[in-house]
KELUMTOR-697103 format. One line per 3 residues: their letters; for each residue x, y, z of N, C-alpha, C. Coordinates in nm, 4 decimals. Layout:
// residues N
A) X/Y/Z/X/Y/Z/X/Y/Z ~ ...
// end
This chain:
// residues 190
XXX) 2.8870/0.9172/0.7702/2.8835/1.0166/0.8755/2.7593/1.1054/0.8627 ~ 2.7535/1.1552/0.7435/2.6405/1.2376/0.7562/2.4892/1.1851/0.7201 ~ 2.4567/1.0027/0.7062/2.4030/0.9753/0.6986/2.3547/0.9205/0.8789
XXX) 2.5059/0.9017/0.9377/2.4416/0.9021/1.0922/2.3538/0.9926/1.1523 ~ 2.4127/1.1370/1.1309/2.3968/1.2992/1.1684/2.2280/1.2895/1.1188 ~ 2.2189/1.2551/0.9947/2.0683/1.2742/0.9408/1.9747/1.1528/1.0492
XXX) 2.0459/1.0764/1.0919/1.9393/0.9487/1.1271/1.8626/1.0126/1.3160 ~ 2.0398/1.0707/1.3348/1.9876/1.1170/1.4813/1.9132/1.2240/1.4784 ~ 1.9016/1.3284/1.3885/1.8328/1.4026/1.4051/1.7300/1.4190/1.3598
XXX) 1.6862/1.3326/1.2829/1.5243/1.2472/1.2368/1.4911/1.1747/1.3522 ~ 1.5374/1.1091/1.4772/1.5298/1.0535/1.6026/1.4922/1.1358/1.6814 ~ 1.5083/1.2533/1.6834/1.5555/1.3304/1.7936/1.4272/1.4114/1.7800
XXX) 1.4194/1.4591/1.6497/1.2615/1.5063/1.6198/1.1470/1.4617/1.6501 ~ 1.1426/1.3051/1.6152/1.0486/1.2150/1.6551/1.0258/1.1772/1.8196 ~ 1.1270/1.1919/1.8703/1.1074/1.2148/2.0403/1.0267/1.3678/2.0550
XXX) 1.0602/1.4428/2.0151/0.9913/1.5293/2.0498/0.8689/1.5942/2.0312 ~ 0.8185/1.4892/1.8740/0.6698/1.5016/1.8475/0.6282/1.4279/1.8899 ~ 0.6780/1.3025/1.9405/0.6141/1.1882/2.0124/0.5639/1.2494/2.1874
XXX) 0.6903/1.3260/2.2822/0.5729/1.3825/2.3636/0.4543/1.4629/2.3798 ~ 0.4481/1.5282/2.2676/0.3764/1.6359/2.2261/0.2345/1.5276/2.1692 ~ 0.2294/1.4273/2.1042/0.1142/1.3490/2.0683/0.0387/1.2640/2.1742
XXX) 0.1542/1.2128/2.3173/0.1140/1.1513/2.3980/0.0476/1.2477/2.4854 ~ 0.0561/1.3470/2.5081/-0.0351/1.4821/2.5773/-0.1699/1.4318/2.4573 ~ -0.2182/1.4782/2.3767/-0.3121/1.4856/2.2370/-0.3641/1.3090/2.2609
XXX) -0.3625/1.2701/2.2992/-0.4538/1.0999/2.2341/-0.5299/1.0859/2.3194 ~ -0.5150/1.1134/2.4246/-0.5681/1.0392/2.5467/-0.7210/1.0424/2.5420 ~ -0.7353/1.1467/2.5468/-0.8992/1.1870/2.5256/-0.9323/1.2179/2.3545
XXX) -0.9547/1.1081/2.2712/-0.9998/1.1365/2.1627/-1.1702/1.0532/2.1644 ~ -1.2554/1.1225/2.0470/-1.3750/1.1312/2.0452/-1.3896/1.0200/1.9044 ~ -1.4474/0.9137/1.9108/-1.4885/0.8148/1.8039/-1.5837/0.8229/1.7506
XXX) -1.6305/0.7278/1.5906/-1.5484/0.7420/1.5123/-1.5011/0.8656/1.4412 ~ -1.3717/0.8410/1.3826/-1.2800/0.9692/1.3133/-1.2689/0.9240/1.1953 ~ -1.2823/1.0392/1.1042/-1.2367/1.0465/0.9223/-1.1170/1.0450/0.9361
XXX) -1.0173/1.0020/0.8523/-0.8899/1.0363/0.7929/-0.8748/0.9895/0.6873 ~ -0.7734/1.0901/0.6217/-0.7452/1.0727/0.4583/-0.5873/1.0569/0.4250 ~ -0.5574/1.0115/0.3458/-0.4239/0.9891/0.3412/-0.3815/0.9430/0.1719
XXX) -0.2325/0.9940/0.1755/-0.1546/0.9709/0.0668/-0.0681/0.8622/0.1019 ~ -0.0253/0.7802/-0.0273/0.1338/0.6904/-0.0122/0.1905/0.6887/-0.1095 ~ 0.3622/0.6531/-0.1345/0.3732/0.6327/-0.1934/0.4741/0.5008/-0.1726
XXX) 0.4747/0.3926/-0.2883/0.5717/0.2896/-0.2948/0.6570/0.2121/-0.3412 ~ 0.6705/0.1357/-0.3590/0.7702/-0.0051/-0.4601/0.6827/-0.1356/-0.4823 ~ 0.6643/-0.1419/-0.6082/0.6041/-0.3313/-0.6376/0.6777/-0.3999/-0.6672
XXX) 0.6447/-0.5127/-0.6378/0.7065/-0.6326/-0.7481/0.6336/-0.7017/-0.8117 ~ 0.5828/-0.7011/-0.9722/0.5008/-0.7626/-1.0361/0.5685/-0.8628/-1.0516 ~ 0.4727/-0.9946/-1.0799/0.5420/-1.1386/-1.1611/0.3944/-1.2221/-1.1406
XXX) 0.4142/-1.2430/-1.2946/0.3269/-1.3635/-1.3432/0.3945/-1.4770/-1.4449 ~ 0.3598/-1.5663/-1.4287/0.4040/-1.6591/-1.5302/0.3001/-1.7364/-1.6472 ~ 0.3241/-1.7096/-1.7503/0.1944/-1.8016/-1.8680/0.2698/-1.8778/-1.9679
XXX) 0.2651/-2.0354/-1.9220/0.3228/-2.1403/-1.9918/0.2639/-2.1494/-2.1005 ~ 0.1559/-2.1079/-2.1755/0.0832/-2.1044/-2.3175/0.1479/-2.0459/-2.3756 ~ 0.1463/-1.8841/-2.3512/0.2540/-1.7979/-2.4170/0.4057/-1.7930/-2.4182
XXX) 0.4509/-1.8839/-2.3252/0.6137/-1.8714/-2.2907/0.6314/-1.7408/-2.2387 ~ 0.5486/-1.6514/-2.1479/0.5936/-1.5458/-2.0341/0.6031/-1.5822/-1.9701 ~ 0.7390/-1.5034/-1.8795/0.7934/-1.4806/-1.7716/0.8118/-1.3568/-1.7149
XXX) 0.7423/-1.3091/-1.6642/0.7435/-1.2080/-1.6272/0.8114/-1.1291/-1.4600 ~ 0.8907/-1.0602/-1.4351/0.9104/-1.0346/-1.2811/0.9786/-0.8595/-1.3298 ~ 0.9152/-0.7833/-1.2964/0.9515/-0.6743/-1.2325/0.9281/-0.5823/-1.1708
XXX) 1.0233/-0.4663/-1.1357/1.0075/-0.3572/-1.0083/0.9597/-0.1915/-1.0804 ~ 0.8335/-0.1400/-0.9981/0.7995/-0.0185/-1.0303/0.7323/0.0012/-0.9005 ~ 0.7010/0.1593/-0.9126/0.6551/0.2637/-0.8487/0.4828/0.2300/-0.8304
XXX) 0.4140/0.3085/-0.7330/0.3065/0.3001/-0.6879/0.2757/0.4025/-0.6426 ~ 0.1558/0.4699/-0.6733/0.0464/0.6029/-0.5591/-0.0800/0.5620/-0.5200 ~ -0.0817/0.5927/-0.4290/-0.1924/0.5179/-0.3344/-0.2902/0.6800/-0.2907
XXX) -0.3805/0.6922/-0.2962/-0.4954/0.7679/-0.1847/-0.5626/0.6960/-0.1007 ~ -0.6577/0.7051/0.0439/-0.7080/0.6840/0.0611/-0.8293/0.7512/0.1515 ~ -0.9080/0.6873/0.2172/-1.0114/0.7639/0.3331/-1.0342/0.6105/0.3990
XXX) -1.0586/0.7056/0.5278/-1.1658/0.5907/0.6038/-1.2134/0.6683/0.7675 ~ -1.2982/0.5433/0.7759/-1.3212/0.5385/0.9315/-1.2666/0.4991/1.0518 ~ -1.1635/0.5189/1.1912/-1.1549/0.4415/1.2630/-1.2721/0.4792/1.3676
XXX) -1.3520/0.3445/1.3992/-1.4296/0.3263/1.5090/-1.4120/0.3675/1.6355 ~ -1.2701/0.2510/1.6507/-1.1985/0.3218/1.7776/-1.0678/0.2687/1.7893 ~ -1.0022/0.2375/1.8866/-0.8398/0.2527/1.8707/-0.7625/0.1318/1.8123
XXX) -0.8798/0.0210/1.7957/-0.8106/-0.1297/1.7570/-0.9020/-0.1247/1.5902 ~ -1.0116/-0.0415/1.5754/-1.0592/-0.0860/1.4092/-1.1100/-0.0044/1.3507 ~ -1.0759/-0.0081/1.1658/-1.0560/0.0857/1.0878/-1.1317/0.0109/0.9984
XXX) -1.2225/0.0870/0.8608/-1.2738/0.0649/0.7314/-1.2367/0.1695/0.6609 ~ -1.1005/0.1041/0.5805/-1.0808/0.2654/0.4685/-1.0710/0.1658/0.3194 ~ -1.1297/0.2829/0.2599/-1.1316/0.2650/0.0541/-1.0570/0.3662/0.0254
XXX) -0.9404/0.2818/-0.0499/-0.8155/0.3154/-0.0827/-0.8107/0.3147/-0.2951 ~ -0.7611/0.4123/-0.3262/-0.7285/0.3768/-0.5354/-0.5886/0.3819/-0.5089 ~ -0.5539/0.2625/-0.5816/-0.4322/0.2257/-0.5699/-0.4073/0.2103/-0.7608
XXX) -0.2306/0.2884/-0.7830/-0.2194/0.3464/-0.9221/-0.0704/0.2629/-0.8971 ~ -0.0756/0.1652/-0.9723/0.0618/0.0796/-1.0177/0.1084/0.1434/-1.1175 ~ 0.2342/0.2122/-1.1357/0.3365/0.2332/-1.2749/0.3512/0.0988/-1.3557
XXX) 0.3709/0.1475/-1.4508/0.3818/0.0655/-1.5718/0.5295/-0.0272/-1.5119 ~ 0.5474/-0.2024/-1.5587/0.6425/-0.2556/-1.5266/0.6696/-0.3124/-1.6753 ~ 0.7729/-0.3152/-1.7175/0.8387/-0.3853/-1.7979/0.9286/-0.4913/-1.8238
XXX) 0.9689/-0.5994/-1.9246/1.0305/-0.6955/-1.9086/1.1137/-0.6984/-2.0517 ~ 1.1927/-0.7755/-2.0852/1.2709/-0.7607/-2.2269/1.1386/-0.7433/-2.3724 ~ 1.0335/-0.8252/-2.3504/0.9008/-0.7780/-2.4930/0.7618/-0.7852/-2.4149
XXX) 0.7707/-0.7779/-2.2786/0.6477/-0.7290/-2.2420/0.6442/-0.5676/-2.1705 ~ 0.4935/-0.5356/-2.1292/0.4490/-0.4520/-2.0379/0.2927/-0.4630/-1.9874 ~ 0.3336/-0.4336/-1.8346/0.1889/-0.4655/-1.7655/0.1779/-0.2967/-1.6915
XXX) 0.0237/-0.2876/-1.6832/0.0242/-0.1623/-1.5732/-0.1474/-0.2672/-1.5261 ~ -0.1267/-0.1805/-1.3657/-0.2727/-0.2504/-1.3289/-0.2945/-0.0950/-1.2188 ~ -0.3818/-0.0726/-1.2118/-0.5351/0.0169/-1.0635/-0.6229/-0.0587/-1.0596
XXX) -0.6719/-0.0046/-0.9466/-0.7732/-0.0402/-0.8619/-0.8317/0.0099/-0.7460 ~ -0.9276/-0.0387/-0.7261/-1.0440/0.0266/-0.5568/-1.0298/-0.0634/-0.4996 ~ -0.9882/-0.0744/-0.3847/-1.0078/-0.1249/-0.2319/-1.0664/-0.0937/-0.1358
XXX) -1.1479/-0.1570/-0.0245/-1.2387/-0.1883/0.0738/-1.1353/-0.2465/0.1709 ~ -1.1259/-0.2563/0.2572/-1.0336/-0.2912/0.3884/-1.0461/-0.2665/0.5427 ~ -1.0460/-0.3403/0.5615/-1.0630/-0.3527/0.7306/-0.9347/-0.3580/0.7958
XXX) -0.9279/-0.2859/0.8951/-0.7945/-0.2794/0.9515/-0.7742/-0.2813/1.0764 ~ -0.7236/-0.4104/1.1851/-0.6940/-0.4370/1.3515/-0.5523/-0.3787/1.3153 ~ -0.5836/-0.2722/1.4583/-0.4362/-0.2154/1.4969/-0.4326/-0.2946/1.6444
XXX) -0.3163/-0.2878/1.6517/-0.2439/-0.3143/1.8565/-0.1623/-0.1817/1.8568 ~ -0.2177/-0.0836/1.9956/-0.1953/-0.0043/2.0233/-0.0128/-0.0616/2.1169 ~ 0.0364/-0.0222/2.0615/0.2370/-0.0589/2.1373/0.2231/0.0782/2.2722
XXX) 0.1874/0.2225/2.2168/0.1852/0.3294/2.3078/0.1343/0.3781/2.2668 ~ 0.0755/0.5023/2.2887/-0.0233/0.6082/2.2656/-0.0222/0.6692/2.1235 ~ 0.1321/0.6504/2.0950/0.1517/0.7469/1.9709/0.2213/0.6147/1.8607
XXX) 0.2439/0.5076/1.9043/0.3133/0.3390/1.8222/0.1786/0.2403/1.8154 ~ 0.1543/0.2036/1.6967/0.0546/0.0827/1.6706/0.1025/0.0028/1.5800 ~ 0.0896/-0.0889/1.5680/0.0895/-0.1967/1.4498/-0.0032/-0.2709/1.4121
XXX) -0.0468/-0.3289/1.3121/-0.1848/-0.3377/1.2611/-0.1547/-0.4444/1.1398 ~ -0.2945/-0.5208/1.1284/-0.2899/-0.6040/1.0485/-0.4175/-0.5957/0.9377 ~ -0.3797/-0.5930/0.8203/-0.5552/-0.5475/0.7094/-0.5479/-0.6767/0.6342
XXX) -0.6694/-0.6363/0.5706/-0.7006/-0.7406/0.4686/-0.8838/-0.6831/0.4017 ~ -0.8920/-0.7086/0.2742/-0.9801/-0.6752/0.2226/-1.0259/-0.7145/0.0893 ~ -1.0962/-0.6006/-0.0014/-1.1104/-0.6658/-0.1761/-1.0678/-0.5887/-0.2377
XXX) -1.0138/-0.5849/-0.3594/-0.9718/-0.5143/-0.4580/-1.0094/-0.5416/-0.6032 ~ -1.0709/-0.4252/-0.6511/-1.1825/-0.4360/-0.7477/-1.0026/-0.4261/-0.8714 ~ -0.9555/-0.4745/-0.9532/-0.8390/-0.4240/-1.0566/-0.8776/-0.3936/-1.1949
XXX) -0.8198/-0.3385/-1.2944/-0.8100/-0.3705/-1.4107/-0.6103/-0.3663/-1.4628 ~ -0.6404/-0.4205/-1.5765/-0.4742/-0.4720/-1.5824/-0.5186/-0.4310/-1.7568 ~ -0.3306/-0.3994/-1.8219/-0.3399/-0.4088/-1.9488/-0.2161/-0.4764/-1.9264
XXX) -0.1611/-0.6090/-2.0151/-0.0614/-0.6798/-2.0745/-0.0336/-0.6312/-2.2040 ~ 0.0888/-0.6119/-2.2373/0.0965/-0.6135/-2.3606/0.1898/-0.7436/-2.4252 ~ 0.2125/-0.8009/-2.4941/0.3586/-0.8980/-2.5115/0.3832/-0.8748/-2.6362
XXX) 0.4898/-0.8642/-2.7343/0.5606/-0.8535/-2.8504/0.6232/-0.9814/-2.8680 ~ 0.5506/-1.0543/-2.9420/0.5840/-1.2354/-2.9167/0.6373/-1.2459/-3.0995 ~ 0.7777/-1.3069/-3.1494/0.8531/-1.3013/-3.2028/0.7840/-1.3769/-3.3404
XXX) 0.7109/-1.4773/-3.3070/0.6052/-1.5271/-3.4356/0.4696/-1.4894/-3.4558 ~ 0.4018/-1.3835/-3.3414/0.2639/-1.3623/-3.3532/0.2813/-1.2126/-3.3391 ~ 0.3594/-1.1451/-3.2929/0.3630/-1.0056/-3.3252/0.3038/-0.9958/-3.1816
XXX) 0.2515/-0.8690/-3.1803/0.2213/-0.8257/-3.0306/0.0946/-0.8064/-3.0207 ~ 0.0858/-0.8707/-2.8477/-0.0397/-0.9072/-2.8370/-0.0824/-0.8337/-2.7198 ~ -0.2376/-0.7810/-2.6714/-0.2653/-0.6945/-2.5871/-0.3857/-0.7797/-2.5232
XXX) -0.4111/-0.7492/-2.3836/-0.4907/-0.7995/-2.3210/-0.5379/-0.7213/-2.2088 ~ -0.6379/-0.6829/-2.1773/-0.7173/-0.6142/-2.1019/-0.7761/-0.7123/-2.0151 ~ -0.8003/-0.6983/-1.8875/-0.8265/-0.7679/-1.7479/-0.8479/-0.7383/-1.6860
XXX) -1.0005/-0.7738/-1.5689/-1.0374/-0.7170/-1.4697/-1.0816/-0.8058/-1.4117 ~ -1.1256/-0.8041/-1.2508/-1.1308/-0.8631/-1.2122/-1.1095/-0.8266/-1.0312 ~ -1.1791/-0.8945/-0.9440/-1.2057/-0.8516/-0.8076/-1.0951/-0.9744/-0.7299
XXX) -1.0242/-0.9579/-0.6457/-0.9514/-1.0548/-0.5310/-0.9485/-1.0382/-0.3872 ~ -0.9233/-1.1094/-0.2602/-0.8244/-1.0776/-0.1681/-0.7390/-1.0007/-0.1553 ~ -0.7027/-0.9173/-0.0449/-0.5933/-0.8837/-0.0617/-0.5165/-0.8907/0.1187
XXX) -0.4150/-0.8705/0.1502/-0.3756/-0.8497/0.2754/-0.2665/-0.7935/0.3233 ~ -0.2390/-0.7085/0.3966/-0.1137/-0.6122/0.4650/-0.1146/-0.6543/0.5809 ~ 0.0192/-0.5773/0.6505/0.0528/-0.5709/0.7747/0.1326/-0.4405/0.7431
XXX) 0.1556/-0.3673/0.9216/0.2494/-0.2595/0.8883/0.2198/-0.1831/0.9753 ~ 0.3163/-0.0834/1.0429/0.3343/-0.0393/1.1401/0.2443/0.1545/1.1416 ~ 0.2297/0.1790/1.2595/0.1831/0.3409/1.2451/0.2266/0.4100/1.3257
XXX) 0.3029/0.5598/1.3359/0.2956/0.6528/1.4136/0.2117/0.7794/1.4602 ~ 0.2222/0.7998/1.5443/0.1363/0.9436/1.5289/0.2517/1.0409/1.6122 ~ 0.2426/1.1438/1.4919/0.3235/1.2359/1.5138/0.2124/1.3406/1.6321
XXX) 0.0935/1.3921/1.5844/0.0194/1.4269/1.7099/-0.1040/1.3748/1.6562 ~ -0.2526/1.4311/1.7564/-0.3615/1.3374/1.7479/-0.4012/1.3376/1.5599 ~ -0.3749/1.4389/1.4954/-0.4255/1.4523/1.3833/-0.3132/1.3940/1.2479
XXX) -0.1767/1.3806/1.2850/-0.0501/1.3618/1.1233/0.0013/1.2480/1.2088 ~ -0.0236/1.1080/1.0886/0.0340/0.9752/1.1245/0.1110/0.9836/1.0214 ~ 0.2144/0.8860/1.0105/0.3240/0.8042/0.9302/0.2625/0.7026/0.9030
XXX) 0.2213/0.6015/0.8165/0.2423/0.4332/0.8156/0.3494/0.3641/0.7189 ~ 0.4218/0.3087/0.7793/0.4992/0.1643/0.6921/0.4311/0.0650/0.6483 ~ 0.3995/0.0014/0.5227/0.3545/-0.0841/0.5225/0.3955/-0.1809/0.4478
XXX) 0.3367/-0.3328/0.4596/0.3456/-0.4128/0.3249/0.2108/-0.4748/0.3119 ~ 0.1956/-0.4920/0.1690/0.0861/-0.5525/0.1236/0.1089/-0.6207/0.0161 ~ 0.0043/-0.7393/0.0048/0.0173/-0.8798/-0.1015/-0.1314/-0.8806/-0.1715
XXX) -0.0802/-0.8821/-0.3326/-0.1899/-0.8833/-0.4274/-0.1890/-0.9825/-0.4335 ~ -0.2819/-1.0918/-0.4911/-0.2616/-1.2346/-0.5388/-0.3578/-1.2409/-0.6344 ~ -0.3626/-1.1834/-0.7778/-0.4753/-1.1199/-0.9096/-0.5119/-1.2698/-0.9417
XXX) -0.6366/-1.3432/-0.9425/-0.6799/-1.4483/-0.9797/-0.7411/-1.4054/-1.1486 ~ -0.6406/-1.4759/-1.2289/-0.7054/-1.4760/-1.3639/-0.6482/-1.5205/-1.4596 ~ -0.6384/-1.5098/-1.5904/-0.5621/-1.5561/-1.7002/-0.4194/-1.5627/-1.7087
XXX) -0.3727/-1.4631/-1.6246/-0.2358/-1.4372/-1.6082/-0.1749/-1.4645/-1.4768 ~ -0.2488/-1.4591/-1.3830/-0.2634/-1.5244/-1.2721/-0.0909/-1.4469/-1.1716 ~ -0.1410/-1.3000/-1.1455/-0.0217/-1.2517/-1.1411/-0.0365/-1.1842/-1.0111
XXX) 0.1402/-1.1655/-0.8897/0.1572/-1.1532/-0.7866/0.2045/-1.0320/-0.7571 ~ 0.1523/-0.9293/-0.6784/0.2270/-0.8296/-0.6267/0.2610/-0.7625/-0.4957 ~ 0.3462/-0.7846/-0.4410/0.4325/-0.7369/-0.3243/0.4582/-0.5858/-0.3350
XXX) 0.3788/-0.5385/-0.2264/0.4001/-0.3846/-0.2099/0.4475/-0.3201/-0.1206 ~ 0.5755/-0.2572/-0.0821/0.6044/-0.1748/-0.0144/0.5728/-0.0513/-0.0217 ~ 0.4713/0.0462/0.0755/0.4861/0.1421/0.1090/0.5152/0.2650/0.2411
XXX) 0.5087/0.3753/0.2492/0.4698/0.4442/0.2855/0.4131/0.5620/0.3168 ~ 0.3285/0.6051/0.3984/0.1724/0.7131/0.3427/0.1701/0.7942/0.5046 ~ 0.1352/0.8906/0.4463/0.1062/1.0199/0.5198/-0.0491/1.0304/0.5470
XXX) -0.1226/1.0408/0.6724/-0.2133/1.0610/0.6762/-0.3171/1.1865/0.7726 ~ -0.3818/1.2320/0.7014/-0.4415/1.3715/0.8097/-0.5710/1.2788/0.8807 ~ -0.5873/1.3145/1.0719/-0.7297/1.2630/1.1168/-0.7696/1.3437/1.1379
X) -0.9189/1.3782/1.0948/-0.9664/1.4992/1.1166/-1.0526/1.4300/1.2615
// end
């Protein structure tokens, strides 16, 4: 019940910053700075048949970013992206990194877009493993990849967006390891 009560009136709000933003867009001036925070959920997993790891688990994420949109369909923002430490029964991984990204939105309405990115991501990674005949072993890793999202945007008015997103790491290297990111980020356009 009072999780309904909370949903409608998080609805009800959003109707009403939503007319208030569709007045605000119409006439905006290109390109625009904006900066933005996120925060999210990963899912690390790598597998290394040499070592007998298996690795799969869930942690936290903070994201900053900046960029440019040109104009209403394309964006260039560099994003540092801060993975929490993930753990497994005798391992631990943490990985950051800088990103470069290009970003096509489809405008849905004035104040609704959805958008598709993709870009590079510069990483570094530490492994650790506690391996039962060699004792524990540490590994440091870096290394540049692909990367790609999709994910939705609001604008509350011309300047405070919402975004939902997801995004896919795919770390090419020794460990050869995958991460699925859910977030979402607050952003100011100046």
């Amino acid at each position: 019940m009072i999780k309904a009560i909370s949903l409608s009136a998080i609805s009800l709000a959003l109707l009403g910053f939503n007319n208030a933003a569709q007045a605000d867009t119409t006439n905006m001036d290109y390109p625009r700075i904006y900066t933005g925070i996120g925060y999210g959920q990963y899912s690390f997993q790598f597998e290394d048949s040499d070592d007998d790891i298996d690795f799969d688990d869930d942690s936290q994420m903070l994201k900053g970013y900046v960029g440019t949109q040109f104009n209403k369909y394309l964006s260039l923002e560099l994003a540092y992206q801060n993975f929490d430490e993930v753990s497994d029964i005798d391992s631990y991984a943490e990985v950051d990194g800088v990103s470069l990204a290009a970003r096509l939105a489809a405008p849905i309405t004035e104040s609704f877009s959805v958008y598709a990115k993709g870009g590079w991501l510069e990483w570094n990674a530490e492994v650790t493993s506690d391996l039962p005949a060699l004792g524990e072993i540490s590994a440091d890793q870096s290394g540049g990849d692909i990367f790609y999202g999709a994910g939705i945007e609001y604008a509350f008015t011309t300047n405070m967006q919402v975004r939902l997103e997801y995004e896919r790491y795919e770390l090419k290297d020794d460990f050869d390891p995958e991460m699925d990111v859910a977030s979402v980020s607050f952003q100011y356009m100046f």
